[in-house]
C-alpha positions as CSV (number, residue, x, y, z in Angstrom):
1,X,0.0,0.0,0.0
2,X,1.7,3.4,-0.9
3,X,1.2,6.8,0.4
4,X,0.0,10.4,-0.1
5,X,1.7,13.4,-0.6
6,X,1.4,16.9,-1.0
7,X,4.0,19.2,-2.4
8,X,4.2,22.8,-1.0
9,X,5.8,25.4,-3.2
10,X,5.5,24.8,-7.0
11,X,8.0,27.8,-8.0
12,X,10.7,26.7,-10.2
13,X,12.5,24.4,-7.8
14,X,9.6,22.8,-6.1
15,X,8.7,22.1,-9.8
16,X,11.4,20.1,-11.0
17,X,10.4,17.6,-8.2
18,X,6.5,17.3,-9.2
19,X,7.1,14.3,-11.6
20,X,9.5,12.7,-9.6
21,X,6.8,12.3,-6.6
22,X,4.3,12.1,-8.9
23,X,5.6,8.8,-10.8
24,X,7.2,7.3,-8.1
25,X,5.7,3.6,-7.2
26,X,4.7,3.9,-3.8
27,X,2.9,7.4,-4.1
28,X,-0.8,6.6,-4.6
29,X,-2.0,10.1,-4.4
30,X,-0.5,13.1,-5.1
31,X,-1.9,16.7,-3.9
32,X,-0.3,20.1,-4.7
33,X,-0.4,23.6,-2.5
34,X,0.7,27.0,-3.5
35,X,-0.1,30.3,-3.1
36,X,0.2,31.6,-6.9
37,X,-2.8,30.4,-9.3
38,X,-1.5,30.6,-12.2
39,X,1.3,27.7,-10.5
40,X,-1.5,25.6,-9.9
41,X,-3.3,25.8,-12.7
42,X,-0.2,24.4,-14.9
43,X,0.2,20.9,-13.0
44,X,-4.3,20.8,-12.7
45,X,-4.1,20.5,-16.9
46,X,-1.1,17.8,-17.0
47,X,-2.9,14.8,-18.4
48,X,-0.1,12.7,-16.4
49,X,-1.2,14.1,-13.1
50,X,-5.0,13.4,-13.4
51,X,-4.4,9.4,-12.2
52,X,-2.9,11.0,-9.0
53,X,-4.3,14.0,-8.5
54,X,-7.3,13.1,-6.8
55,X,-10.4,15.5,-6.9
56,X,-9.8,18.1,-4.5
57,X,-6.0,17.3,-4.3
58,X,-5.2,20.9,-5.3
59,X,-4.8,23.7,-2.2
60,X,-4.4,27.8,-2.3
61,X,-3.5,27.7,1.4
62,X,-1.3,25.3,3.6
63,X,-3.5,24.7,6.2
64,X,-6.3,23.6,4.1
65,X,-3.4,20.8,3.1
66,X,-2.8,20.1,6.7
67,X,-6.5,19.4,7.1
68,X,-6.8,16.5,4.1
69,X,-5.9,13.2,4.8
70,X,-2.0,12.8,2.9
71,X,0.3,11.3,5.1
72,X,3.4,13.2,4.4
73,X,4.4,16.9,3.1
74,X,7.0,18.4,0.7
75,X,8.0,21.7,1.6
76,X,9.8,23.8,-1.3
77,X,8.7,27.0,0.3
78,X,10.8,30.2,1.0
79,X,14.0,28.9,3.1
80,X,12.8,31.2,6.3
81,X,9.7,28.9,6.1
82,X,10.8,25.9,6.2
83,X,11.4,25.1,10.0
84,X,7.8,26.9,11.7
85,X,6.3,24.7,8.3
86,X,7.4,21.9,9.1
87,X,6.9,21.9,13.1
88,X,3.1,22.7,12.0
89,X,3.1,19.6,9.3
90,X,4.1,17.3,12.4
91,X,2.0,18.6,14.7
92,X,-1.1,17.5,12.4
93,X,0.4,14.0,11.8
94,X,2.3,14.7,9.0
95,X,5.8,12.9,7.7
96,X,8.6,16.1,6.3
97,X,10.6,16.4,3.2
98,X,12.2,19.7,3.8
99,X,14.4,21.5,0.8
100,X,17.4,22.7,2.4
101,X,18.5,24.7,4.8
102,X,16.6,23.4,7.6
103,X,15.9,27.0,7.8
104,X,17.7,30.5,6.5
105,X,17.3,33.4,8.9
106,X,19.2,36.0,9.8
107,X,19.5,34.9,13.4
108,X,21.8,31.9,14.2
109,X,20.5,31.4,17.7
110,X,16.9,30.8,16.1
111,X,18.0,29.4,13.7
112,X,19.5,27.0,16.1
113,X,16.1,26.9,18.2
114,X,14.5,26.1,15.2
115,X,16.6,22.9,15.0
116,X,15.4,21.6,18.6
117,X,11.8,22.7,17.9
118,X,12.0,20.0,15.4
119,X,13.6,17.2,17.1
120,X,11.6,17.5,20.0
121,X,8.4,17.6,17.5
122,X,9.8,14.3,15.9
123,X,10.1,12.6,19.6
124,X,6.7,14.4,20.6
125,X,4.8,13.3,17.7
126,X,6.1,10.0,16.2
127,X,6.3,11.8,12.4
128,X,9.5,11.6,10.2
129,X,11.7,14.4,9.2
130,X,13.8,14.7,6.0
131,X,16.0,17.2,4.8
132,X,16.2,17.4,0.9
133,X,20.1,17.9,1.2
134,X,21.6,17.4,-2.9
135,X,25.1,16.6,-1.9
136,X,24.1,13.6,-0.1
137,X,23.1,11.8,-3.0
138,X,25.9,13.1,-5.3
139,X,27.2,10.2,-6.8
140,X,30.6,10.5,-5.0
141,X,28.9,10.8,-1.9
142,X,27.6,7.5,-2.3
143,X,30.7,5.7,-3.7
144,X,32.6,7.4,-0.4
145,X,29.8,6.2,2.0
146,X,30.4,2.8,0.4
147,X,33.6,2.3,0.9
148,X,33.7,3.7,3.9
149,X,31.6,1.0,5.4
150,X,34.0,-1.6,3.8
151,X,36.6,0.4,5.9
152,X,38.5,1.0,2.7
153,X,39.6,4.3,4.3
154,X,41.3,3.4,7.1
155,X,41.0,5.9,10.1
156,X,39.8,9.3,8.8
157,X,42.8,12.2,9.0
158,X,41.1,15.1,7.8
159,X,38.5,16.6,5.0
160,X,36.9,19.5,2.9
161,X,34.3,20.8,1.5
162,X,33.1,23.6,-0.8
163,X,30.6,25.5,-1.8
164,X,32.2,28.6,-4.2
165,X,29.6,30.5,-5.4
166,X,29.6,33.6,-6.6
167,X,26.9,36.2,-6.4
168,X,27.0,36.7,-9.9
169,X,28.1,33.4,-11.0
170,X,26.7,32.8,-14.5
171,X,25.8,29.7,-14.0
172,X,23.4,30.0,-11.1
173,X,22.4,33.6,-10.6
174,X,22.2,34.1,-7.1
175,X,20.8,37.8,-7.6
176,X,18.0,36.0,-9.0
177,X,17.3,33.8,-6.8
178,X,17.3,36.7,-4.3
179,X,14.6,38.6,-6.6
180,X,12.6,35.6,-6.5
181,X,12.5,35.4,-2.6
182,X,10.4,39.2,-3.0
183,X,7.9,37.9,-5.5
184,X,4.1,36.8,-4.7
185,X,2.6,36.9,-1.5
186,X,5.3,34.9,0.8
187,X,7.7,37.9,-0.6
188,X,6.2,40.6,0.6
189,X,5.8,39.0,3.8
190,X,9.4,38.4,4.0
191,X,10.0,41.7,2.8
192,X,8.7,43.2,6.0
193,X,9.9,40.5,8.3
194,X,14.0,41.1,6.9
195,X,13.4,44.8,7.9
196,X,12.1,43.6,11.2
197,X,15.6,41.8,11.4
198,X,17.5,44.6,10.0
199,X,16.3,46.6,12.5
200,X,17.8,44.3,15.3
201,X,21.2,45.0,14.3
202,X,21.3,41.2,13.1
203,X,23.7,40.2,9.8
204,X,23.2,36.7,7.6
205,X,25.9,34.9,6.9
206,X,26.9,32.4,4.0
207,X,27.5,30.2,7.3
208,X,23.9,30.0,7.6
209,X,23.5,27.9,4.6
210,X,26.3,25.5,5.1
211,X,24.7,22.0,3.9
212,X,26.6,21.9,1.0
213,X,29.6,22.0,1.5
214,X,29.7,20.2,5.2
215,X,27.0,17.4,4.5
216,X,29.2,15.2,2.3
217,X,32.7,14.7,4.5
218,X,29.7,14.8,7.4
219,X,27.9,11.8,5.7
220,X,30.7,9.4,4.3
221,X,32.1,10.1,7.7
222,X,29.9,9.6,10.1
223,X,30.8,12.2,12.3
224,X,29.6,15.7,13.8
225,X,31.3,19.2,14.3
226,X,32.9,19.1,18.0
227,X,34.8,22.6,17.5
228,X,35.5,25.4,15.1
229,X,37.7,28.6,14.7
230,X,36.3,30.0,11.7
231,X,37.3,33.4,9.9
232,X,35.2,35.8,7.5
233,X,36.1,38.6,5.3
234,X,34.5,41.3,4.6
235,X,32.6,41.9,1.1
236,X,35.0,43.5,-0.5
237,X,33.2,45.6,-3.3
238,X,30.5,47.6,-2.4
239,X,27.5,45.8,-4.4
240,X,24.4,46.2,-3.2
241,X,23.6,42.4,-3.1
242,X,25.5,42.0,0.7
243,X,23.6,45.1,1.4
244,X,20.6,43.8,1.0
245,X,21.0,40.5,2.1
246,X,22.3,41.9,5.3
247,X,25.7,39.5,4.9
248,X,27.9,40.4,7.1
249,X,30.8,38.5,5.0
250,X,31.3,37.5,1.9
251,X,33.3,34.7,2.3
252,X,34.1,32.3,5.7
253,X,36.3,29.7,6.0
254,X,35.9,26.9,9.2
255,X,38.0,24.8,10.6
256,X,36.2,22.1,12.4
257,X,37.6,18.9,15.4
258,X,35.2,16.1,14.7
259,X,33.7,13.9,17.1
260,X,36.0,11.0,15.1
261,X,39.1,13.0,15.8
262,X,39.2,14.0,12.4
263,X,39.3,17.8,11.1
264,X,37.3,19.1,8.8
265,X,37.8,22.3,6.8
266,X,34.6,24.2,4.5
267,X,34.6,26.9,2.8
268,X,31.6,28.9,1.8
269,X,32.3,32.1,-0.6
270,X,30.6,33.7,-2.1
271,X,32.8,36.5,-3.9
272,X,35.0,34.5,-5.6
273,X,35.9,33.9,-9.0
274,X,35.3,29.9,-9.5
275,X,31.4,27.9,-9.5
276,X,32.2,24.7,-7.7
277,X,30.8,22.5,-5.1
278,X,32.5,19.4,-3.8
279,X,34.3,17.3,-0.9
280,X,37.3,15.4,-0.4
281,X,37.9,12.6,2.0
282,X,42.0,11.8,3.3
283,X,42.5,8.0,5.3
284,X,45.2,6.7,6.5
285,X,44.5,3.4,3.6
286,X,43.0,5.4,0.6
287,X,41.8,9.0,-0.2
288,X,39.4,10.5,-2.3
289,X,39.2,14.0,-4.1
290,X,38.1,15.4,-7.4
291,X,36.6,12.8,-9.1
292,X,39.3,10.4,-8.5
293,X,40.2,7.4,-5.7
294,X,43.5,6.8,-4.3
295,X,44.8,3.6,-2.7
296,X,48.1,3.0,-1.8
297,X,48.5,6.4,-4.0
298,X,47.6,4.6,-6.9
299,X,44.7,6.8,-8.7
300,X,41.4,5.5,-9.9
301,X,39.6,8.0,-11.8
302,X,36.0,7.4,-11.6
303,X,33.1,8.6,-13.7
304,X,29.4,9.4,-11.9
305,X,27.6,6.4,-13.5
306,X,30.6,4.1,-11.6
307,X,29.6,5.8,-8.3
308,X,26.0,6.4,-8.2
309,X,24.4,3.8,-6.2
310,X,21.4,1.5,-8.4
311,X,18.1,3.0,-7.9
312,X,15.3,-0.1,-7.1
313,X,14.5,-1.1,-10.8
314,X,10.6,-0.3,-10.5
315,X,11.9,3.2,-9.1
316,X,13.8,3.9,-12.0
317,X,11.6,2.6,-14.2
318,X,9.1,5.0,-13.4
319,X,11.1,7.9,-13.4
320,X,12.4,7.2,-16.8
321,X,8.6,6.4,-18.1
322,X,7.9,9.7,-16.6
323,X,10.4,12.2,-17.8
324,X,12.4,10.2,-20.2
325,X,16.2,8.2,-19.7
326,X,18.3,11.1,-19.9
327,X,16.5,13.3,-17.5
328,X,16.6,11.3,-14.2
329,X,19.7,11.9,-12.9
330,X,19.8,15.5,-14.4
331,X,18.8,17.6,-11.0
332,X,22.0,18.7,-9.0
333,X,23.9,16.2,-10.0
334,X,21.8,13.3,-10.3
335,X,20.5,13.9,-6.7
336,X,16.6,14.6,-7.2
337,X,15.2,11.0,-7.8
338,X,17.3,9.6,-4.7
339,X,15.9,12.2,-1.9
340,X,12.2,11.7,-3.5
341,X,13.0,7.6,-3.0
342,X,14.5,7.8,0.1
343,X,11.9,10.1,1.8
344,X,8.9,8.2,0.2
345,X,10.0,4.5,1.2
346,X,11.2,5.8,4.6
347,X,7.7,7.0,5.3
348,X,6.1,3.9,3.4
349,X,8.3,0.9,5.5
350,X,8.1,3.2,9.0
351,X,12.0,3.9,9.0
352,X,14.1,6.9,10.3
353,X,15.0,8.7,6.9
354,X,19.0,8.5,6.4
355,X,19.2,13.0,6.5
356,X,16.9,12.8,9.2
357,X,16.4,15.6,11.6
358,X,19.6,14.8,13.8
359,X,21.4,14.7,10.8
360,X,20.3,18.4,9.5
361,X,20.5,19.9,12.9
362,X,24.4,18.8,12.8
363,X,25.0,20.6,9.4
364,X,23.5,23.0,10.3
365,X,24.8,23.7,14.0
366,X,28.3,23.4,12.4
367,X,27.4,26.4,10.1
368,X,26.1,29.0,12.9
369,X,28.7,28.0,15.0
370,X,31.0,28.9,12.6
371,X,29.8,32.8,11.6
372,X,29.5,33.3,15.4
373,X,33.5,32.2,15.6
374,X,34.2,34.5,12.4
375,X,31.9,37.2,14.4
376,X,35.0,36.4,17.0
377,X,38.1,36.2,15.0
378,X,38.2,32.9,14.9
379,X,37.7,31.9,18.7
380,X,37.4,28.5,19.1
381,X,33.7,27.7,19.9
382,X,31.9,24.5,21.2
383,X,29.5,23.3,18.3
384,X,25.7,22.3,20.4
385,X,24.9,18.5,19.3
386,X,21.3,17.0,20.0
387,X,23.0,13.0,19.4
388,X,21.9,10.2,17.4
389,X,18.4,9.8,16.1
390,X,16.7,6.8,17.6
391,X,17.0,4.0,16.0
């Protein structure tokens, strides 16, 4: 027996996930919920979405959502959303998928009481949490994770992770992304509610979004953030984008202890002159970095298709029946159709999700900590941990 599901935020990233949900196996019924119309109305006259898409399965306001009977919610709302969405979807016996960050708000210490409002909703309530985190599911990711259970590493010596990105960048426009945050209804409320923080004195930082690059050495390690000494600079043109953003730096680089003795170093920029978003792993037996494994520093170079893990045949199937072959593995790096599978059959066999709250909160305690130490000048700051998720 499958499940339901309604997605929450059909802009163009909640979008691109609409027929992966849609065609996967287990989904019996699919609903949809936005704010915009005319966002709506595109999905309502897709022919593929009518078997799905029950009558009635299609909501102008969440809470009408939270009132039907799907077992489980997507949100791919505005990123200072996310967290109070998702506390409220569990609080009406609804299973999360959350599109990263957990939550992106000026303020680290809410953002960090954010992180144990959900936990505590996930061991109050009994409901699942996911965080739709790409890099997870990067094929290298899931090579690393393989052969680190195989041991293959050795003991873990140190690692890094990236995520260069330029305001500008050509490739991914984050001015426009920024616009985009003003638009329709949830923009001008979070118009008024960045002048509320503005007027606090508080400053964002690219800290505060930290998934990328800290979730992959975080997940084919197995270990959290202990410490960090972290240093920012300054923007160092005048462009109105750190203006209005309220950034207080433009680029921060961390330096983490992990609780596997490791060390871990990220970087997140974001005036620079390079587009690139990646980790490498360094063990005492073998090493990986940049497309390429090293054992007994011999290199194997290794292409995605000889990383990715096999989706379930059925799965893939589906997807490919849906959208065509070539198109499954095109979203951030052929990461969409593995979050939509793992949230879904989580929720479907009754299992704790693999980015499950716990895991966020640790990416993204390791970030905040981390602007509040460049705040410092690099003092050397205890990173809060809530443990393991139950098994």
């Amino acid at each position: 027996m499958g499940i339901s599901v309604g997605l929450v935020g059909l802009g163009q990233f909640g979008s691109t996930f609409a027929g992966l949900f849609l065609s996967h196996p287990m989904v019996d019924r699919l609903a949809l919920c936005d704010l915009e119309a005319d966002r709506l109305e595109r999905f309502a006259h897709d022919e593929r979405f009518a078997p799905k898409l029950a009558r009635g399965g299609i909501f102008r306001n969440y809470r009408d959502l939270l009132d039907s009977e799907v077992d489980a919610v997507a949100l791919f709302t505005q990123p200072w959303l996310h967290a109070e969405q998702a506390v409220e979807a569990m609080e009406r016996g609804k299973h999360v998928y959350s599109a990263v960050p957990v939550v992106m708000l000026p303020d680290g210490n809410e953002m960090l009481d954010w992180c144990h409002r959900i936990i505590e909703t996930c061991l109050r309530t009994g409901m699942r949490y996911m965080l739709g985190e790409t890099t997870v599911y990067h094929a290298d990711a899931m090579f690393c994770r393989r052969k680190a259970r195989e041991g293959a590493f050795g003991e873990f010596i140190h690692s890094e992770g990236d995520y260069l990105h330029s305001f500008d960048s050509p490739g991914s426009d984050l001015r426009q992304v920024y616009r985009q945050r003003f638009t329709g209804q949830a923009g001008e409320a979070w118009r008024t509610k960045l002048e509320e923080y503005r007027a606090r004195g508080h400053v964002d930082s690219p800290m505060h979004y930290p998934t990328h690059s800290a979730s992959g050495p975080m997940s084919v390690m197995g270990s959290h953030a202990v410490k960090v000494s972290a240093w920012g600079t300054k923007p160092f043109s005048n462009d109105p984008w750190f203006r209005d953003t309220l950034t207080g730096f433009g680029n921060v680089t961390a330096l983490f202890r992990m609780s596997n003795g490791a060390t871990l170093r990220i970087c997140e920029h974001r005036e620079c002159s390079i587009l690139r978003e990646d980790f490498r792993v360094y063990g005492t037996k073998a090493s990986y970095e940049f497309g390429t494994w090293y054992e007994r520093e011999k290199p194997m170079r290794m292409t995605p298709e000889e990383m990715r893990d096999p989706l379930p045949a059925d799965v893939y199937q589906a997807f490919a029946a849906f959208s065509g072959p070539e198109a499954v593995f095109r979203g951030h790096g052929g990461s969409h159709p593995y979050l939509v599978h793992e949230f879904v059959s989580a929720v479907a066999e009754d299992r704790m999700p693999f980015i499950n709250a716990w895991e966020a909160a640790r990416y993204m305690a390791a970030g905040v900590t981390a602007h509040q130490s460049a705040l410092r000048d690099g003092e050397v700051l205890s990173v809060p941990d809530w443990g393991d998720a139950p098994s």
